[in-house]
C-alpha positions in Angstrom: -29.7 18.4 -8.7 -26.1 18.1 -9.8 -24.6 14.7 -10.1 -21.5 12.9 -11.4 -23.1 9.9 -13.9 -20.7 7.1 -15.2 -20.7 5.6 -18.8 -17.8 3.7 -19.2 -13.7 3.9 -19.2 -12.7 7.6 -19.1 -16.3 8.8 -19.4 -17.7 10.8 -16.2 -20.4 13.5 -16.9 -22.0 15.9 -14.5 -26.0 16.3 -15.3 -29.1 17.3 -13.8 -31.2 14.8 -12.6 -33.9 14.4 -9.7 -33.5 14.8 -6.4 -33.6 11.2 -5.1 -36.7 10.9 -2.7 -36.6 9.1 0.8 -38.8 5.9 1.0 -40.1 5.1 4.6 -37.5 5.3 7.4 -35.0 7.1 5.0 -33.4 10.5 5.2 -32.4 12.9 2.7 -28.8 14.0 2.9 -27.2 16.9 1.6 -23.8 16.3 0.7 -20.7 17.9 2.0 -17.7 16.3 0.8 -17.1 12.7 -1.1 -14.0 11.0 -2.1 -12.7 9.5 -5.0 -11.9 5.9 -3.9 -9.5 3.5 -5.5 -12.8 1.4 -6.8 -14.1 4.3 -8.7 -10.7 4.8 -10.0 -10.4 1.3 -10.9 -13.5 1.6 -13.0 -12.6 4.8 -14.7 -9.3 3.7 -16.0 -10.3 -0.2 -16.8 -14.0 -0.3 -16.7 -17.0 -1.3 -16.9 -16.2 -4.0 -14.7 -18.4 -3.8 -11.5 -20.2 -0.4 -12.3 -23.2 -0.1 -14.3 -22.9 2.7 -17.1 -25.6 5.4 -15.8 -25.1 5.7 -12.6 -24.3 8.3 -9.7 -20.9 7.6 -7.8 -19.3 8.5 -4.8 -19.4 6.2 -1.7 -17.2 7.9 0.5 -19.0 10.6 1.5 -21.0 12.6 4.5 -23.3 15.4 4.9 -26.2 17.1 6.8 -29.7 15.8 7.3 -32.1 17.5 5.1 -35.7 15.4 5.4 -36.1 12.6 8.4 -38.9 10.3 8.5 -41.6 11.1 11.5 -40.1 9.6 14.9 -36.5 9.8 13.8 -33.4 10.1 15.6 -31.9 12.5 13.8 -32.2 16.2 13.8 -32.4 18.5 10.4 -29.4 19.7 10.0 -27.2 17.0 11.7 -24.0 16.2 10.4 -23.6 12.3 9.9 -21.6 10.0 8.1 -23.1 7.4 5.9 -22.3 4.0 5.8 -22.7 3.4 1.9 -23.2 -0.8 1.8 -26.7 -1.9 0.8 -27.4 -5.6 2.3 -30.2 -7.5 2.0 -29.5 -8.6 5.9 -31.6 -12.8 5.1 -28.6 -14.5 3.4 -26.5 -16.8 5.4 -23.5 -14.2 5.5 -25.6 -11.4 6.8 -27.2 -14.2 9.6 -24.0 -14.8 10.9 -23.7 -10.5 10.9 -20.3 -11.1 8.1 -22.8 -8.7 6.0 -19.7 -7.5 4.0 -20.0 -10.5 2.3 -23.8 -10.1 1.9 -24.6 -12.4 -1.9 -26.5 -9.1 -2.8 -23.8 -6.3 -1.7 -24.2 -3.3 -2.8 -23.1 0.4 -2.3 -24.8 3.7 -2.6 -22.5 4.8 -5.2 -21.7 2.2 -7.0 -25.1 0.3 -7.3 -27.9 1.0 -9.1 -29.7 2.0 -6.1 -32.6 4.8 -6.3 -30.6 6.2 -2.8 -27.7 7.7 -5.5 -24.4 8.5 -4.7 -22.2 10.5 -3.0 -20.6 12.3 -5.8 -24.3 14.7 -6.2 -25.9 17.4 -4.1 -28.2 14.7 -2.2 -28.7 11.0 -1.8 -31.5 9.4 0.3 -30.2 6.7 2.7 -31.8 4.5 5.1 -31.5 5.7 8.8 -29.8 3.0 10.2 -26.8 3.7 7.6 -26.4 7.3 8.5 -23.8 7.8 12.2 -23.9 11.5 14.0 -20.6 12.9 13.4 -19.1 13.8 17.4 -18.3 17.2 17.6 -14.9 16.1 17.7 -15.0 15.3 13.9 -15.6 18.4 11.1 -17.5 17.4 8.3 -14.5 19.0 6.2 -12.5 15.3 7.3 -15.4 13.0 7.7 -15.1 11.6 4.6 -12.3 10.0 5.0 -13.8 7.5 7.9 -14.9 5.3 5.4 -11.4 4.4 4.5 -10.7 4.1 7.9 -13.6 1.5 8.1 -11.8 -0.4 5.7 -8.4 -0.6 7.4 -10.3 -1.4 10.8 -11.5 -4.4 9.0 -8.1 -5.4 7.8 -6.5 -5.0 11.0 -9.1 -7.2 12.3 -8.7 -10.5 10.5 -5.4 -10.8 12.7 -6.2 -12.4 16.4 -3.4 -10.1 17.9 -1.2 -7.3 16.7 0.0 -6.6 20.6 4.3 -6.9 20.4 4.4 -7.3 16.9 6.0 -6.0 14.0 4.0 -5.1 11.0 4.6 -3.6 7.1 2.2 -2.3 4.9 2.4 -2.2 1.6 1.8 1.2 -0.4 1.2 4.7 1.1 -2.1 5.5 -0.6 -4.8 6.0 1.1 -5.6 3.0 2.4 -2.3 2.1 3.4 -1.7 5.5 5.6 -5.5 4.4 7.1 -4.1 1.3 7.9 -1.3 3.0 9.8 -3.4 5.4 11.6 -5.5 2.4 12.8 -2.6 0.4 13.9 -1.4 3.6 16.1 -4.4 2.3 18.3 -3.0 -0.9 18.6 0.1 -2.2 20.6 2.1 -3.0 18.1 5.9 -2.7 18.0 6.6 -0.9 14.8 5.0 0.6 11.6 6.8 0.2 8.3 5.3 1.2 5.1 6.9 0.4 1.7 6.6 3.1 -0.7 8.4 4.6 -3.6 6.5 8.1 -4.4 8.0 10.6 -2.5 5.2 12.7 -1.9 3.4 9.7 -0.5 6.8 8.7 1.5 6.8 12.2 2.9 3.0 11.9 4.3 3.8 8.6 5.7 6.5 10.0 7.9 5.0 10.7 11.2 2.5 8.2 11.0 5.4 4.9 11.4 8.2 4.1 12.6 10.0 3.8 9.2 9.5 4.5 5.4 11.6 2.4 3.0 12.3 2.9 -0.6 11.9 -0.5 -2.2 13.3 0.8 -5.7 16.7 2.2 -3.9 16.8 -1.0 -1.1 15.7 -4.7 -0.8 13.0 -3.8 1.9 13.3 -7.5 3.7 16.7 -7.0 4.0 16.0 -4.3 5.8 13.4 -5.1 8.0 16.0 -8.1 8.9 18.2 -5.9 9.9 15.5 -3.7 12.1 14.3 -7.5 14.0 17.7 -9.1 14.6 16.8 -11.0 11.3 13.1 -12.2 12.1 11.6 -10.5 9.3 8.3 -8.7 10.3 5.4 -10.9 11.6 2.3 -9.3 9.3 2.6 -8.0 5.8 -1.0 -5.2 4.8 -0.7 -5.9 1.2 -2.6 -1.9 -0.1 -1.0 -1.9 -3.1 -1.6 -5.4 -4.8 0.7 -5.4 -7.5 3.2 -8.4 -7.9 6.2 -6.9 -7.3 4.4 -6.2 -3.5 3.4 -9.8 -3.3 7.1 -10.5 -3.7 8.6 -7.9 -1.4 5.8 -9.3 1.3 6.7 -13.1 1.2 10.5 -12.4 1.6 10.2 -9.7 4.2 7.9 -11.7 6.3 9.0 -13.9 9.3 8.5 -17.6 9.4 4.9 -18.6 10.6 4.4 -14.8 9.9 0.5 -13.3 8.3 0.3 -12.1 5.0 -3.1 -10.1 4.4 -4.3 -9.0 0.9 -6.2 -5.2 1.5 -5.9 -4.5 -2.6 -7.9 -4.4 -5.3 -6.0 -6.8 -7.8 -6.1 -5.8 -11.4 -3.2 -8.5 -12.0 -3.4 -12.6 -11.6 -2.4 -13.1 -7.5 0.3 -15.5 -8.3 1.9 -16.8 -4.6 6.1 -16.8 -4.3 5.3 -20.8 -3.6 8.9 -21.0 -1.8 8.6 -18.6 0.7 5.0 -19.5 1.5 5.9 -23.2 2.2 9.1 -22.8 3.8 8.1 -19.9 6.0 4.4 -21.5 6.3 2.8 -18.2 5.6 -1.0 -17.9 6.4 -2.4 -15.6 3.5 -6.0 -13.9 4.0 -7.7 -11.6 2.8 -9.7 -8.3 3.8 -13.0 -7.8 2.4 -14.8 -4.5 2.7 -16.1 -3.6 6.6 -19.7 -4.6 8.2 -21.3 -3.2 10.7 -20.0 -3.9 13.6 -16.5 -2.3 12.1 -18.4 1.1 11.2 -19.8 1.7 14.4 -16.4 0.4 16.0 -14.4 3.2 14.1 -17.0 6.0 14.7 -16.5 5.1 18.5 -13.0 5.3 18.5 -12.5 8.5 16.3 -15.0 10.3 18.5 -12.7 9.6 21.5 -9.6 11.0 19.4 -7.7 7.7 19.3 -6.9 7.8 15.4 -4.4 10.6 14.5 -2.8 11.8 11.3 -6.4 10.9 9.5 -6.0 14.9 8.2 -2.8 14.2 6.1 -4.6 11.7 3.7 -5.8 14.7 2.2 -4.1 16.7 -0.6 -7.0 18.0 -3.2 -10.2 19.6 -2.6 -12.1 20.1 -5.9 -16.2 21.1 -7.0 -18.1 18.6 -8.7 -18.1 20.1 -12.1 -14.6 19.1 -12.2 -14.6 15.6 -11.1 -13.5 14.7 -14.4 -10.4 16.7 -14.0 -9.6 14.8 -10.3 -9.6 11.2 -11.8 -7.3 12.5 -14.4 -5.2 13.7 -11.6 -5.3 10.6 -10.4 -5.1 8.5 -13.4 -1.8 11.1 -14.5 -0.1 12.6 -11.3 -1.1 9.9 -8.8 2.0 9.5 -6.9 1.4 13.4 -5.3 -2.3 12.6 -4.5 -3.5 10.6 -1.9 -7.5 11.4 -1.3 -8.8 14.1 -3.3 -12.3 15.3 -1.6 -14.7 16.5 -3.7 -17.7 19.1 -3.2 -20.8 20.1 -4.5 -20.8 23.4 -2.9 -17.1 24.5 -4.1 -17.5 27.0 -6.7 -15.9 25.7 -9.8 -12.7 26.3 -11.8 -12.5 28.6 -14.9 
């Protein structure tokens, strides 16, 4: 089969290599469609950092079932979507079920796992990672529920969002997830702090209110949207220092500050602002299970909208190489691109 092998900073290559076979209670997928995630785009620009040169990527992806083992669930054919973490479900994490902290995490996709990654023609998974896709939910979008997984998660390390105000910071594609995942919720209002206009003009629609924070100081005004309060919980997707600052001014006193980034900076705290406001600061790792079969409910009764918009690109694999340039390059008029190894590709 086709698959999309990494070797290092700026070096993706698609080869040939076998077709991963199923080990007991595993199914073979055939993929449809896999994103390129901010991770993988981390380690293309500045790796190897977590990624081990070799292997197949792609986490974010679904398909159909092509081989079930004997007494399965599934049906041949079946659209599912794949929950891509690889625990090893004995350590003290996984015992108290925080498995997205398993000591041994790993992803299909970005592990060396024998399972492969998304970013081929199959990957073999074990069954209890693979959810039926309602048939609410095309397999043309499905892909992007694992982003949604991860906002979910975010939104979760805060006991309630009911009455509140809320900003996120950057309208990539997890930020706009986070958005569609607070719609759900009863919160007061959506803000999102971006300064790419193509990104600005996909976040319209999904909040109450996009602000440019290279034309305006965005606390200011959020102050003047709260009758001064300042908002009460800052989603930090964008994890660059300038953010960090923008967060700890805009946020109220006693307000939550939650870190949903990938830093490739030191995470250096405005000191002030978090002692005089007494900010509490956490942080959003990942998803577990209980968060994937959470979203899948909720998405197959048509409570997340707006999950189309994130997105803009659909490519082939044979030229995966040319959609982390776009991303690397022209990043501020992407959001997800999806790619496929059925599209036919460019010449």
């Amino acid at each position: 089969m086709r698959a999309a092998r990494y070797y290092g900073k700026k070096d993706i290559r698609v080869e040939e290599v076998p077709i991963p076979k199923p080990g007991p209670n595993q199914c073979l997928i055939e993929i449809e469609w896999c994103g390129i995630c901010g991770s993988d785009l981390h380690e293309y620009i500045m790796g190897p950092v977590m990624f081990q040169p070799g292997i197949t990527i792609g986490h974010e992806f679904c398909g159909r079932v092509k081989e079930a083992p004997r007494g399965s669930k599934l049906q041949i054919g079946q659209a599912v979507m794949i929950d891509p973490r690889v625990v090893c479900s004995s350590c003290s994490p996984c015992k108290r079920s925080n498995d997205h902290c398993c000591q041994k995490l790993g992803f299909l996709g970005c592990s060396p796992t024998p399972g492969g990654g998304g970013l081929s023609e199959f990957v073999a998974a074990d069954e209890d990672m693979l959810y039926p896709l309602p048939d609410t939910i095309g397999l043309d979008y499905a892909a992007i529920i694992e982003p949604l997984v991860v906002a979910y998660h975010a939104i979760k390390t805060v006991p309630t969002l009911e009455g509140l105000d809320v900003l996120i910071l950057g309208g990539g594609p997890i930020g706009l997830a986070v958005a569609i995942v607070l719609q759900a919720e009863k919160v007061k209002s959506i803000s999102v702090s971006e300064p790419a206009e193509a990104r600005k003009a996909q976040a319209k629609g999904l909040v109450d209110r996009v602000i440019d924070p290279t034309s305006v100081k965005v606390g200011d005004v959020l102050r003047e949207a709260t009758d001064g309060k300042g908002v009460d919980i800052v989603f930090d997707c964008a994890g660059v220092p300038a953010g960090l600052d923008t967060a700890f001014d805009s946020v109220t006193q006693g307000g939550t500050y939650v870190s949903v980034a990938l830093w490739e900076k030191p995470f250096t705290i405005p000191f002030l602002n978090f002692l005089f406001k007494e900010v509490t600061i956490l942080a959003s790792c990942c998803y577990n299970r209980a968060d994937f079969a959470a979203v899948m409910k909720v998405i197959g009764e048509g409570k997340y909208n707006g999950y189309e918009k994130l997105v803009t690109s659909r490519i082939p694999l044979e030229d995966v190489s040319k959609g982390f340039e776009e991303l690397v390059n022209n990043k501020d008029n992407q959001i997800k691109i999806m790619i496929s190894p059925k599209l036919r590709a460019s010449t």
